[in-house]
Each structure stands twice: as C-alpha cells, then as structure tokens.
N, C-alpha and C positions, 0 to 999 in steps of 0.2 A: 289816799290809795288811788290805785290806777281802775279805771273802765277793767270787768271780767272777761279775760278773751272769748272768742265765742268757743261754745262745746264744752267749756268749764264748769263744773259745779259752782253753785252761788258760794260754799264755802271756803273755795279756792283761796289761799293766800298768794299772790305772787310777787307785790314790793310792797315798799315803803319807803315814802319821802322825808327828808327832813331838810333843812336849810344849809346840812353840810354834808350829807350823803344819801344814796339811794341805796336798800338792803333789797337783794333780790332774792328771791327763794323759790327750789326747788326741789321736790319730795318725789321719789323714784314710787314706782310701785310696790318695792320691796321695803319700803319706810326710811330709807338712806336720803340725808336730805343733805343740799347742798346750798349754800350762803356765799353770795358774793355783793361787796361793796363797790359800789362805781358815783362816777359823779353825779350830781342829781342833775343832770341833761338829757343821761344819758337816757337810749330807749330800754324798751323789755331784753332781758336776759333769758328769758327764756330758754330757748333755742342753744343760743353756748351753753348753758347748763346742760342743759338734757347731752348736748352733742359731748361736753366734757363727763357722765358717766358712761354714755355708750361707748366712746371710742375711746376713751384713756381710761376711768375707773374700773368699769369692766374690761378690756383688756389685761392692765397692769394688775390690778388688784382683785378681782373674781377671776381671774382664770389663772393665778399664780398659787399654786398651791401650798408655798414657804411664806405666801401672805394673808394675814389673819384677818378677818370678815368684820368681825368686832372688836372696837377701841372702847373699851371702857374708859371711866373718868374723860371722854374728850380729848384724849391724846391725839389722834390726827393719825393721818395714814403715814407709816415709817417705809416709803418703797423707791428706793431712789428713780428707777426709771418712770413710774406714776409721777413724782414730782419734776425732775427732764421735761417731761411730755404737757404737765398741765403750765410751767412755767412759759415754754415754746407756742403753747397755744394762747395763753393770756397775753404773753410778752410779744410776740412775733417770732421772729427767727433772727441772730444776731446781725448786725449790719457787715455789709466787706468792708475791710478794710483798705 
C-alpha cells in the first residue's frame, strides 16, 4: 500500500499493488464507492475518481430522476450518457481523423 495522503484517516483505503495491477479506491461520503484498475506505475487516482462522481456521476445519475440510485446485486449504472461521459473522460476524446 501507498504512504496515507495527508488529512486522511489512518483508516483510509486508497490502492493497492500487485505485480499486474493497481486497484484504486474511492468511497464518496454518501457510501458510493468507486474502483478503478490502472497500471501499477501509475500514480494516486484519487482526484479522477472524486472528479469522475462530481462531474459525471452526480450530474448524470443523481440528478436524473429516471435514474435509480441503487443497483442491487452489483449490476452497474444503466445510463447511457453517464457511460458517454465516464468513457470520454477515461478514454480521451476521439482522435480526427
């Protein structure tokens, strides 16, 4: 595990290493946690997580009222423009052609 950023609780999770990927992790204050794998080089994720529930999960999915809050069994968020938006953010934006 990585050094605790500072202003963290000692309980804080935030990655984890392994020899073939880094799990990063991000738990809102609402208990909505969010998990992303990246290469183990990479640095803290922090930050894109957090900015990925501000500005796309709250957006698209808390303030969509045809969109439902809770996914039981782990099914994932069903919102096509929430996925649009978190794709274009992970991805980039597509190349010109």
């Amino acid at each position: 595990m990585l050094p605790l950023e500072q202003g963290l609780k000692c309980y804080s999770f935030l990655s984890y290493r392994t020899s073939q990927y880094k799990l990063h992790y991000y738990e809102t204050p609402t208990n909505i946690k969010f998990i992303m794998l990246t290469d183990t080089k990479s640095g803290s994720m922090r930050l894109p997580l957090q900015q990925i529930y501000v500005n796309i999960f709250v957006e698209f999915v808390v303030k969509n009222p045809l969109s439902p809050l809770e996914h039981p069994g782990g099914i994932g968020v069903n919102n096509e423009l929430f996925e649009a938006s978190l794709t274009q953010f992970v991805v980039g934006p597509p190349p010109f052609c």
